[in-house]
N, C-alpha and C positions, 0 to 999 in steps of 0.2 A: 504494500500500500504506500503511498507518495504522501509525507507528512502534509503537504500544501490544503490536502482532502480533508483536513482538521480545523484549514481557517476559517471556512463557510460553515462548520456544522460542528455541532455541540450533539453530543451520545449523551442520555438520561435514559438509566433503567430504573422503574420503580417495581418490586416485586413487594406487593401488600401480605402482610403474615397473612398463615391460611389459620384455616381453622383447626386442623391438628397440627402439632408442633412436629416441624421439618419438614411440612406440607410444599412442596415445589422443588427444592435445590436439586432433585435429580432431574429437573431440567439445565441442570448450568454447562451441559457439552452441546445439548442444541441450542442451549441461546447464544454461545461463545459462535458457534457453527454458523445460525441464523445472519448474525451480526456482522461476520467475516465475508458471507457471502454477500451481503446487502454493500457493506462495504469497497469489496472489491470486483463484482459483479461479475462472478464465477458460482456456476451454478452447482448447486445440491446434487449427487444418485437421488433419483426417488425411489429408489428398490433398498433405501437402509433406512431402520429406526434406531433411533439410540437411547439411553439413559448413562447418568452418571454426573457426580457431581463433582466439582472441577473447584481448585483452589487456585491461588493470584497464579501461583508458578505451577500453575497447567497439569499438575496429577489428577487423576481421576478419583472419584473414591467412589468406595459400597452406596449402594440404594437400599432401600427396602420395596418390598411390593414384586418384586422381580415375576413371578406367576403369572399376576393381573397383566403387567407389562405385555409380557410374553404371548399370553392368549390375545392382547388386543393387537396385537404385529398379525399373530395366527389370523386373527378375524382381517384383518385387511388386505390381507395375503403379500404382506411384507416380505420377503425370501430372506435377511439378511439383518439382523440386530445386534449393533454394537452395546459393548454391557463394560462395566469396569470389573478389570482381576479381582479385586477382593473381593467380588460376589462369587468366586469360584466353586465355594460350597454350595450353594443355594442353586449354580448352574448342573451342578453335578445332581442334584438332587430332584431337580425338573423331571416332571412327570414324560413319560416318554412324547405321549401325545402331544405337550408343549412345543415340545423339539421337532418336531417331523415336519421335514420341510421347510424351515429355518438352520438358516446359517447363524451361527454365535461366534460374536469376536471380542476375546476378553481386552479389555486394554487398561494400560498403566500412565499414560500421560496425554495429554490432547493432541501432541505431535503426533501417536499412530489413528487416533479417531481423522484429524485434517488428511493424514495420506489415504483414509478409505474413502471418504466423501468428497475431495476435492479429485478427479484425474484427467 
């Protein structure tokens, strides 16, 4: 991105608490994602969903919900969901039927989620 894209435009994310606590941040690798692409105007795969929640210096971390996740990729006939490593147990633990016909891709920093969705 060309710093110059900064003098015109001001970035304000407001993420209002949800109503169970930790409700949202396992959207912070598709808002990082979102924002990159809006950005730099390089388009999304539409064939991957993701979760995971993302720190200043771009690690992924665990989510909860992984199941729900899972079945809603399955229900939209997603082929391809990236998920963070430290959900490893929880992937391993996936009902078969969850998995079938989904590709899972564990990841540990944002740098490998940007090389599956960006190519």
């Amino acid at each position: 991105m060309k710093p110059e894209l900064f003098k015109k435009r001001d970035i304000h994310i407001h993420v209002p608490e949800g109503a169970i606590p930790k409700d949202g941040p396992s959207a912070g690798i598709t808002l990082a994602t979102a924002m990159i692409s809006a950005l730099s105007g390089r388009k999304v795969l539409g064939s991957i969903a993701m979760t995971g929640e993302i720190t200043l210096r771009g690690k992924v971390l665990a989510v909860g919900g992984l199941n729900e996740k899972m079945l809603a990729a399955q229900r939209n006939n997603v082929p391809t969901v990236i998920v963070p490593a430290e959900n490893e147990k929880e992937i391993a633990d996936l009902p078969p039927e969850l998995r079938q016909g989904i590709t899972i891709i564990p990841v540990k920093e944002y740098r490998e989620v940007y090389r599956q969705v960006f190519r």
